[in-house]
ZARODO-611610 format. One record per residue (C-alpha): x negated, z negated, y negated. Coordinates in steps of 0.2 Angstrom, whole numbers, padded with zeros to 4 digits, always signed. Each point is the difference from the previous one (the first is absolute). Layout:
N
+-------+-------+-------+
|    px |    pz |    py |
+-------+-------+-------+
|     X |     Z |     Y |
...
+-------+-------+-------+
END
This chain:
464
+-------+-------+-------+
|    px |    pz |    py |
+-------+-------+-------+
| +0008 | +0149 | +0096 |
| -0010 | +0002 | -0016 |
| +0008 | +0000 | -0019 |
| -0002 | +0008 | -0014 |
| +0003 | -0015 | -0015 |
| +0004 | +0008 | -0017 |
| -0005 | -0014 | -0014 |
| +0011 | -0004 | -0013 |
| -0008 | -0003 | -0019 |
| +0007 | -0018 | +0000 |
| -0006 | -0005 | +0020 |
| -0020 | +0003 | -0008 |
| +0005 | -0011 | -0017 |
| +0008 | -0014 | +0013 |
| -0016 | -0001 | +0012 |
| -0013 | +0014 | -0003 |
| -0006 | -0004 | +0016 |
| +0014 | +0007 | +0009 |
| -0008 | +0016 | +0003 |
| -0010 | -0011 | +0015 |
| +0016 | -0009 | +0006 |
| +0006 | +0017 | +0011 |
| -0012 | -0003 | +0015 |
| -0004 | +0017 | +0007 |
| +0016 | +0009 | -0008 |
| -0006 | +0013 | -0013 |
| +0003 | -0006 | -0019 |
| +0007 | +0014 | -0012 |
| -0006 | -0004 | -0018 |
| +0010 | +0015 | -0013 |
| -0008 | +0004 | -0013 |
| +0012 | -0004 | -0012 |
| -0001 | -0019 | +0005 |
| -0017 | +0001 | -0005 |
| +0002 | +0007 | -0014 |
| +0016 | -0014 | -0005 |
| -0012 | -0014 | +0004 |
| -0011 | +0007 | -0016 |
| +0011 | -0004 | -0011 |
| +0000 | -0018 | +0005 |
| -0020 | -0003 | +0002 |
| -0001 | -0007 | -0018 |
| +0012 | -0011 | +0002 |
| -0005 | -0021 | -0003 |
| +0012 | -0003 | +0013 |
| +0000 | -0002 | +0020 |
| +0010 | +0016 | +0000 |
| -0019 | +0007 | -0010 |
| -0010 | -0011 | +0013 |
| +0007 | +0008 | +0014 |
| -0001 | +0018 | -0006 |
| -0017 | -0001 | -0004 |
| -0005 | -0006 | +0018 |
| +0011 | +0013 | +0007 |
| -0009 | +0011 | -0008 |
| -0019 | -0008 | +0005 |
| +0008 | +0003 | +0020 |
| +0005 | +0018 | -0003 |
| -0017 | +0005 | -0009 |
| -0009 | -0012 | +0013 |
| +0007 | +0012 | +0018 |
| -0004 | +0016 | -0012 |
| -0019 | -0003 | +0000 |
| +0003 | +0000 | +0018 |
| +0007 | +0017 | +0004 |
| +0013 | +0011 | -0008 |
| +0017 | -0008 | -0004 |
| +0010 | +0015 | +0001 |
| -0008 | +0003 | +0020 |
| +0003 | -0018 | +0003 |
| -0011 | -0015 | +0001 |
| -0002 | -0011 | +0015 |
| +0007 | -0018 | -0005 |
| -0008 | -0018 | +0009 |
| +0017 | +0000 | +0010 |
| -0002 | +0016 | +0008 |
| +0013 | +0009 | -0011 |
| -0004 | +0015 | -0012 |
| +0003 | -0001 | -0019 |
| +0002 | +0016 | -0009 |
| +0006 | +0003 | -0017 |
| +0014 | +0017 | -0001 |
| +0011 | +0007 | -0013 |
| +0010 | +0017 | +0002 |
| +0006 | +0014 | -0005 |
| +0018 | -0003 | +0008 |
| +0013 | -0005 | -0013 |
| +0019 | -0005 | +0003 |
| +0009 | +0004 | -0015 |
| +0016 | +0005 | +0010 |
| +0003 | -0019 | +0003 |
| -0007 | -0008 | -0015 |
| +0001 | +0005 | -0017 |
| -0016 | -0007 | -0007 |
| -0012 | +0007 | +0012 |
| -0017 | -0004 | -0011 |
| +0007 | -0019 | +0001 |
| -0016 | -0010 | +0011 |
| +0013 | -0006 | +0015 |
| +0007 | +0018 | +0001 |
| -0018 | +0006 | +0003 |
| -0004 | -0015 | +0012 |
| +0017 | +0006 | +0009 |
| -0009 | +0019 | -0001 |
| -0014 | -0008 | +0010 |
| +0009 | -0007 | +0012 |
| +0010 | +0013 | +0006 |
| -0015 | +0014 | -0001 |
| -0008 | -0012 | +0013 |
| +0014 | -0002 | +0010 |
| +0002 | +0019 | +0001 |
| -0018 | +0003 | +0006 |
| -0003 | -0014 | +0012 |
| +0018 | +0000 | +0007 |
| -0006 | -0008 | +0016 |
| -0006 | -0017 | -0011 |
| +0013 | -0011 | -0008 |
| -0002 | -0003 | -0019 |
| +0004 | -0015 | -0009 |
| +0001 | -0004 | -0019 |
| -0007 | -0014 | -0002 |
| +0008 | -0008 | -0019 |
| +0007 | -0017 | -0008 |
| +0012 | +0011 | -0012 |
| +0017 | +0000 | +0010 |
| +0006 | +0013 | -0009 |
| -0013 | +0011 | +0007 |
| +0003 | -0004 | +0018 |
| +0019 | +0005 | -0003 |
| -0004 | +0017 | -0007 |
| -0014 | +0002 | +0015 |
| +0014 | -0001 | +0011 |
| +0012 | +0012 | -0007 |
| -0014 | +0012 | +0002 |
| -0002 | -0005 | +0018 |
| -0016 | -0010 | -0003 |
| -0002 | -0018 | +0008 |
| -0009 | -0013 | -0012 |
| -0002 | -0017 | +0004 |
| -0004 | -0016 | -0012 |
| -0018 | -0006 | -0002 |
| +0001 | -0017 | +0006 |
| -0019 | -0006 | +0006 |
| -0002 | -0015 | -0009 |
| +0017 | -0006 | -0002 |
| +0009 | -0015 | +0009 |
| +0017 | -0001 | +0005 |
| +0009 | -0015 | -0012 |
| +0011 | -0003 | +0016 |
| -0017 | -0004 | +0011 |
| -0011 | -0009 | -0015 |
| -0009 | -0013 | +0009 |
| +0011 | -0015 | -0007 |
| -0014 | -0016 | +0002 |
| +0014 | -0011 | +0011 |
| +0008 | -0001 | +0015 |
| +0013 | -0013 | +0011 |
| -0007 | -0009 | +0016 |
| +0011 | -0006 | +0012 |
| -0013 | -0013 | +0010 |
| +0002 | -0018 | +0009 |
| +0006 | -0015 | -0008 |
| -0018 | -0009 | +0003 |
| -0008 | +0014 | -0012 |
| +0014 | -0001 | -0014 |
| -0006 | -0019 | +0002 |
| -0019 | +0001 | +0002 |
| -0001 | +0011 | -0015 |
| +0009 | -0012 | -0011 |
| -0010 | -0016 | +0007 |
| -0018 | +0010 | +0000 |
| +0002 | +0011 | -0016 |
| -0008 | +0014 | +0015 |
| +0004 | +0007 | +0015 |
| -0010 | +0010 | +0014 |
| +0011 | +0016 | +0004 |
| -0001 | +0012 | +0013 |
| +0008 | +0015 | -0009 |
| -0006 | +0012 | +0015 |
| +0011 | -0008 | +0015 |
| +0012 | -0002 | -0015 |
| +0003 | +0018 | -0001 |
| -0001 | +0002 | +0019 |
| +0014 | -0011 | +0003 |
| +0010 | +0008 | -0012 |
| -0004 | +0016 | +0009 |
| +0006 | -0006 | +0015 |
| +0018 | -0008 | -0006 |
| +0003 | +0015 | -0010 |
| -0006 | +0014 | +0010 |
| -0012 | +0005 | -0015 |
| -0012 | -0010 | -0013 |
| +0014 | -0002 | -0010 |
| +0002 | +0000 | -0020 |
| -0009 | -0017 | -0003 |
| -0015 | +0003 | +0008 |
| -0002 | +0019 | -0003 |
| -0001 | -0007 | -0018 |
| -0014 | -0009 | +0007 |
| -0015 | +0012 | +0004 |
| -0016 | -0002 | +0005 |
| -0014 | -0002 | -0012 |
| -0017 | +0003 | +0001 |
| -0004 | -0015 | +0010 |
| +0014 | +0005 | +0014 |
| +0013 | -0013 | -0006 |
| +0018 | +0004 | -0001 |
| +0001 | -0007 | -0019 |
| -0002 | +0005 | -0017 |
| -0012 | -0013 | -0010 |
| +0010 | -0010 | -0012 |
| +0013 | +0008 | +0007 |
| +0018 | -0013 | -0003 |
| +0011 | -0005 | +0013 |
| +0016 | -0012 | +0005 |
| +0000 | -0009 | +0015 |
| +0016 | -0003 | +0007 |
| +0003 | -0012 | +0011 |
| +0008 | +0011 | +0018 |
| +0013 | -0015 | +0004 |
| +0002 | -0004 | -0018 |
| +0003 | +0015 | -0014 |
| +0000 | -0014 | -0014 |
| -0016 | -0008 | +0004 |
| -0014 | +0011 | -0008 |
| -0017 | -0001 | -0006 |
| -0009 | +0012 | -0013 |
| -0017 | +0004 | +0004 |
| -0014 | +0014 | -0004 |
| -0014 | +0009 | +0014 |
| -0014 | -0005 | -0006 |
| -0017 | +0005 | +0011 |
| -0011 | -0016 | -0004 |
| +0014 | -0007 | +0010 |
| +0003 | +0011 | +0013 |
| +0019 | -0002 | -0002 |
| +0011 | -0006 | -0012 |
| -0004 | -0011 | -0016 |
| +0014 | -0007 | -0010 |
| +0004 | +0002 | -0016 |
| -0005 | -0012 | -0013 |
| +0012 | -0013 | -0007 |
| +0005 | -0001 | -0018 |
| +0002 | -0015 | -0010 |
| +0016 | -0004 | -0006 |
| -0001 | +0010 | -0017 |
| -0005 | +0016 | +0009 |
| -0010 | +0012 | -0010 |
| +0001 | -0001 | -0019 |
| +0017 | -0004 | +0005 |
| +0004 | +0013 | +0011 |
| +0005 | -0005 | +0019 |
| +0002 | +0013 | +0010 |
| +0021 | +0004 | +0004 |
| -0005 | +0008 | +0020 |
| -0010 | +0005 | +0010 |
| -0011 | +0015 | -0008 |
| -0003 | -0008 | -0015 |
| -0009 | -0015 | +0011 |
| -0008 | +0013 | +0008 |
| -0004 | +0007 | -0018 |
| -0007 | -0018 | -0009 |
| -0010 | -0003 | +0015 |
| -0011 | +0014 | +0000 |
| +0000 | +0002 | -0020 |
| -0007 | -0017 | +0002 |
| -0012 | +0002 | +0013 |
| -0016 | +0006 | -0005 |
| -0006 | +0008 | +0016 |
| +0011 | +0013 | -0005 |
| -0005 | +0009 | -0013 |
| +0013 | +0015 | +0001 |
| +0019 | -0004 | -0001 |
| +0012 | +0012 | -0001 |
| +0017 | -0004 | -0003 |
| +0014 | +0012 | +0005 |
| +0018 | +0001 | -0005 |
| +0015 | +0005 | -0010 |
| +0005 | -0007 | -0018 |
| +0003 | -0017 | -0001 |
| -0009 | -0007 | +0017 |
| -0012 | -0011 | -0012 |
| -0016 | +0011 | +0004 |
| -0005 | -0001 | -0018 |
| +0002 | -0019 | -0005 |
| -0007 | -0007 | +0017 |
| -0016 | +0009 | -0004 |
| +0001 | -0007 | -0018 |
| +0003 | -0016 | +0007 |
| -0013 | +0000 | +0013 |
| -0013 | +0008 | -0015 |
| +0004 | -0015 | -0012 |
| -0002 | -0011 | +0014 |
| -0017 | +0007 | +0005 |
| -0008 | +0001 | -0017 |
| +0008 | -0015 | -0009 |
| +0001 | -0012 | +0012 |
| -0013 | +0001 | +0014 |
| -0010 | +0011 | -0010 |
| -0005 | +0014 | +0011 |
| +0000 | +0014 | -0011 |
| -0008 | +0001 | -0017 |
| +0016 | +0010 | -0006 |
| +0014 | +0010 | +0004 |
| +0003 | +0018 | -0001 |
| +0015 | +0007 | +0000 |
| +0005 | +0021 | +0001 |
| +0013 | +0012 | +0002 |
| +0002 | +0020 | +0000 |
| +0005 | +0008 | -0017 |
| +0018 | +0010 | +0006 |
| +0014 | +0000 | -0008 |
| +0019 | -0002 | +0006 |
| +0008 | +0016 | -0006 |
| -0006 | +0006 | -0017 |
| -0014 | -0007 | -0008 |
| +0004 | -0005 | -0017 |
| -0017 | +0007 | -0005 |
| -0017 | -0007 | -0007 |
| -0002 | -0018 | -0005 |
| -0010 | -0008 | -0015 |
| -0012 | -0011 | +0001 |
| -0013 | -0006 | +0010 |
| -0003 | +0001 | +0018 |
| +0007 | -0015 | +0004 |
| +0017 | +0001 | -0014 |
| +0000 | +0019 | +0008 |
| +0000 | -0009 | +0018 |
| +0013 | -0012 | -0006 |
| +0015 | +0009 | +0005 |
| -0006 | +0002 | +0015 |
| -0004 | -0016 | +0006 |
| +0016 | -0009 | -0007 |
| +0006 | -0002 | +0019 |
| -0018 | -0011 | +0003 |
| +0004 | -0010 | -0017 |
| +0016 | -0005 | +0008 |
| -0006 | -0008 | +0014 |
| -0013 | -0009 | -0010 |
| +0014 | -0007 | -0009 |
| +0009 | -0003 | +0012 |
| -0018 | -0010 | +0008 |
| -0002 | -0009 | -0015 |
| +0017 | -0008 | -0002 |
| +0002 | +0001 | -0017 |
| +0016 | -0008 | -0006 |
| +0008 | +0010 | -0014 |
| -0007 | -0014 | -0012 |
| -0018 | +0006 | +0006 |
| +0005 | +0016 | -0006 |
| +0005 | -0005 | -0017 |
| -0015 | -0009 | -0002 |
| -0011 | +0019 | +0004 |
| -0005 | -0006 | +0016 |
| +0001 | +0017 | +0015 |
| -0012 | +0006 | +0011 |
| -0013 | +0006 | -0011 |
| -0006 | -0018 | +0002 |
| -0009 | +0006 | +0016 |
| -0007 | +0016 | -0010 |
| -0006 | -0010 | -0013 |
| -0009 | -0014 | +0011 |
| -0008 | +0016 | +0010 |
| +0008 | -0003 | +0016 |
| +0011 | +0014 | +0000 |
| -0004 | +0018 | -0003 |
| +0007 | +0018 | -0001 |
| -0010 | +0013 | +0010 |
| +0006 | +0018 | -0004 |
| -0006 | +0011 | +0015 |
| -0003 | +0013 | -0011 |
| -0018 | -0009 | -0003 |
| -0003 | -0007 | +0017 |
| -0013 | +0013 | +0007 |
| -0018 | -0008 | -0002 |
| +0006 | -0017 | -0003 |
| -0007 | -0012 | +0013 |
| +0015 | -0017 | +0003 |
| -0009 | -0018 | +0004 |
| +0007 | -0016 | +0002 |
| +0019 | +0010 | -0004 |
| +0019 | -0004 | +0006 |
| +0003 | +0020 | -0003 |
| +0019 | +0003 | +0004 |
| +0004 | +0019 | -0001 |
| +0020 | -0001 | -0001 |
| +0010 | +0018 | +0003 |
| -0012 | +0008 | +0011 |
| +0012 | +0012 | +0009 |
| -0006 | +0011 | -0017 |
| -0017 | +0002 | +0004 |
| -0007 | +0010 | +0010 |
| -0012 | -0003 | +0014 |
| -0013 | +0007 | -0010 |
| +0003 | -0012 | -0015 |
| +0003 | -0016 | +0013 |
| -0019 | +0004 | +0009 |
| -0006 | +0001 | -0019 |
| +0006 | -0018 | -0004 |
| -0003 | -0008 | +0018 |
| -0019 | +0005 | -0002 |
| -0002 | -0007 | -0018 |
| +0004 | -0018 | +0007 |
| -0015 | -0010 | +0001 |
| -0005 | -0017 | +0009 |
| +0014 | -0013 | -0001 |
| +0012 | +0009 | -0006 |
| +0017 | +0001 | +0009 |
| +0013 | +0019 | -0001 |
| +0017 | -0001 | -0001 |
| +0011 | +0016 | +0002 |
| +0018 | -0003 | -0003 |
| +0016 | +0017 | +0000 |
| +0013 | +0007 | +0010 |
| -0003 | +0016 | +0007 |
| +0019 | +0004 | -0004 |
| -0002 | +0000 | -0019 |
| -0013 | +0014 | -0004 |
| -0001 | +0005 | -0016 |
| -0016 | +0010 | +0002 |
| +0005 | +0022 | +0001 |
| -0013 | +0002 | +0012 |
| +0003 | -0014 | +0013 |
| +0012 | -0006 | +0011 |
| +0006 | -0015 | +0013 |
| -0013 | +0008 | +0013 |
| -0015 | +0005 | -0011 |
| -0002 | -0015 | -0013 |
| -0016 | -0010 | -0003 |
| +0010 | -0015 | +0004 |
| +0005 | +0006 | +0018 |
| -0017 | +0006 | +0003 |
| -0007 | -0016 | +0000 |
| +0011 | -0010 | +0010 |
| -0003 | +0014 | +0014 |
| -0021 | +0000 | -0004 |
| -0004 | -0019 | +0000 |
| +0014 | -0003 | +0014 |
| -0011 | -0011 | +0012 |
| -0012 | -0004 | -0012 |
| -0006 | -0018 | +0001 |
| -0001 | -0002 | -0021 |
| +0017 | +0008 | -0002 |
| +0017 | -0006 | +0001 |
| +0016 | +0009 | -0002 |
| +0018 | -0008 | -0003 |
| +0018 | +0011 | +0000 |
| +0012 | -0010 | -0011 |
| +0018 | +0006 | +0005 |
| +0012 | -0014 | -0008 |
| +0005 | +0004 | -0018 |
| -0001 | -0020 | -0007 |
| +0001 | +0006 | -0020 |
| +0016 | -0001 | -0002 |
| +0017 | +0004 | +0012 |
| +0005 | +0015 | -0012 |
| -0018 | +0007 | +0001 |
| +0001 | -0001 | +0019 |
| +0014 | +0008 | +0002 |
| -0003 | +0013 | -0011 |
| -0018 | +0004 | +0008 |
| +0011 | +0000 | +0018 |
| +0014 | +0011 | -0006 |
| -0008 | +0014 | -0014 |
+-------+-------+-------+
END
């Protein structure tokens, strides 16, 4: 049975194509959304972005037809645009307020198509609760969102042969047969089972995600182990590369994930990381590490760049003097820290003046405010975006497409610590690409789980 879809003002300011995301449903535009999304078209913001295009759509179907009679959408559906005369001031004592009128819609429609089911179609919670005290169903807009709980997490356990725990550590690669793999796990369990579901097929009709990580686990013996990564040049498994006895900068990794992290912020086939995990998992400093390691030592990259979103925790103490980098200052304490930290200066270092501005001041290190990314074309760069859960995915495709010829991406967050109003765990930037480049032979993505900053700071991520 066909719908009637009545759009909220903040669905069109989330994704302004989501009047061509109801196949062939008929989309119900009020007027008072449209006229809500002009106050926001002069906006600098992606909030003004997405209006204006919201409004280029709209006029775009009016040349073809009249809005009011419906226009006939690519998907089959009809778009029209409706206000009314109805008003319900018995149940509401603002009835000029813009969602009492989209409520007004609504329910005018549902009266004279009785034999079609209409649907508010809103981000604003409140909304949906006072649409169903009116006997109105609404529903969340959730195209383009990803479920935290099934975010594609860049590992997974095998349980294989002893001779291929064995073979992988003698050759440094392995042939792998992850088709049968699945099979046989299909068989024994009576379904494809949880390991190889997160294996789907790719283009090339593997059962693996490129540079996708995994532990094999010996069947006869659960201690004897071998970490590897899929890699396509192989055709199976390639392990991971060995570190000397100094690690990186320092830094050795403390399990699993963060091997899995320094070996593909160390690899330079891949030239998009991203790092995925709650505070204190070491997401930030191993990409610092692997950076320094990259530019100063093997020198890969002409420099490093280093970013992060401007939102505060709480209040915002307001504006801050200075130039853009003292302004920027504040902000990036937490990457000063781990450069610090990097650097090993002893507390007689200090005295003496020496900190991390070493690295500014020899031009190997510099602060990128995103602000001023738009245009800007990135060569020869270690670009390490950290926070990313508070972009959005339209600010993350602006900064992926200024990277330019050797020049390697690193997007480091938690998707549980959003500070951004308009975003959440399911619709972030930071999400978006884990999900986008999943499979993608230049892109590797590593969940950290394993809090290593401190035992306080563990528990307290695991417990508040």
């Amino acid at each position: 049975m066909k719908k009637n879809f009545i759009l909220d003002t903040n669905v069109l300011l989330h994704d302004p194509r989501a009047i061509l995301k109801f196949d062939d449903n008929t989309v119900i535009i009020p007027i008072y959304v449209i006229e809500e999304i002009d106050q926001f078209k002069k906006e600098l913001s992606d909030l003004g972005r997405n209006a204006r295009q919201a409004s280029r759509y709209l006029d775009d179907f009016r040349e073809q037809g009249n809005l009011g009679v419906g226009i006939r959408l690519p998907s089959g559906g009809i778009l029209r645009v409706l206000f009314t005369s109805k008003r319900i001031s018995d149940e509401f004592v603002r009835p000029q307020r813009t969602d009492n009128l989209i409520l007004a819609v609504a329910l005018d429609v549902q009266e004279r198509e009785p034999d079609r089911p209409t649907i508010i179609v809103t981000k604003d919670t409140n909304l949906r609760v006072r649409a169903d005290a009116l006997g109105l169903k609404a529903e969340n807009y959730e195209a383009g969102t990803v479920s935290i709980e099934n975010l594609y997490s860049g590992s997974s356990e095998l349980t294989v042969d002893k001779e291929v725990v064995d073979q992988l550590f003698q050759k440094g690669s392995i042939s792998f047969d992850f088709e049968s793999y699945a099979h046989k796990l299909e068989q024994e369990n009576g379904g494809i089972g949880e390991v190889a579901g997160n294996l789907v097929r790719n283009g090339n009709g593997g059962l693996f995600q490129p540079n996708q990580y995994v532990l094999l686990r010996d069947d006869s013996n659960v201690n004897h182990t071998a970490l590897g990564r899929i890699n396509n040049d192989v055709n199976g498994i390639l392990a991971l590369r060995s570190l000397n006895g100094n690690g990186v900068w320092g830094i050795r990794p403390r399990n699993k994930e963060q091997y899995y992290c320094l070996d593909c912020l160390l690899d330079d086939s891949v030239q998009l990381v991203t790092l995925v995990g709650k505070a204190g998992t070491g997401k930030t400093l191993l990409a610092i590490a692997a950076a320094l390691q990259k530019t100063l030592e093997e020198h890969q990259f002409h420099r490093i760049l280093v970013s992060r979103p401007i939102f505060p925790l709480g209040r915002d103490i307001g504006f801050l003097p200075g130039d853009v980098e003292e302004k920027l200052n504040p902000w990036m304490q937490p990457i000063h820290d781990n450069l610090e930290l990097l650097m090993g200066l002893s507390r007689a270092d200090r005295k003496a003046g020496r900190s991390y501005r070493e690295l500014f001041e020899m031009g190997v290190l510099q602060i990128e405010p995103l602000t001023y990314i738009r245009g800007r074309s990135i060569p020869n760069q270690f670009l390490i975006v950290d926070e990313a859960q508070n972009l959005t995915p339209h600010e993350v495709k602006t900064i992926i497409t200024r990277v330019g010829e050797g020049t390697k991406l690193v997007f480091t967050g938690d998707p549980y610590q959003i500070d951004h109003p308009y975003l959440d765990s399911q619709s972030n930037g930071l999400t978006y690409i884990v999900t986008r480049f999943r499979g993608q032979p230049i892109a590797a993505t590593v969940t950290l789980y394993k809090g290593e900053r401190s035992q306080l700071a563990e528990l307290a991520a695991n417990l508040l």
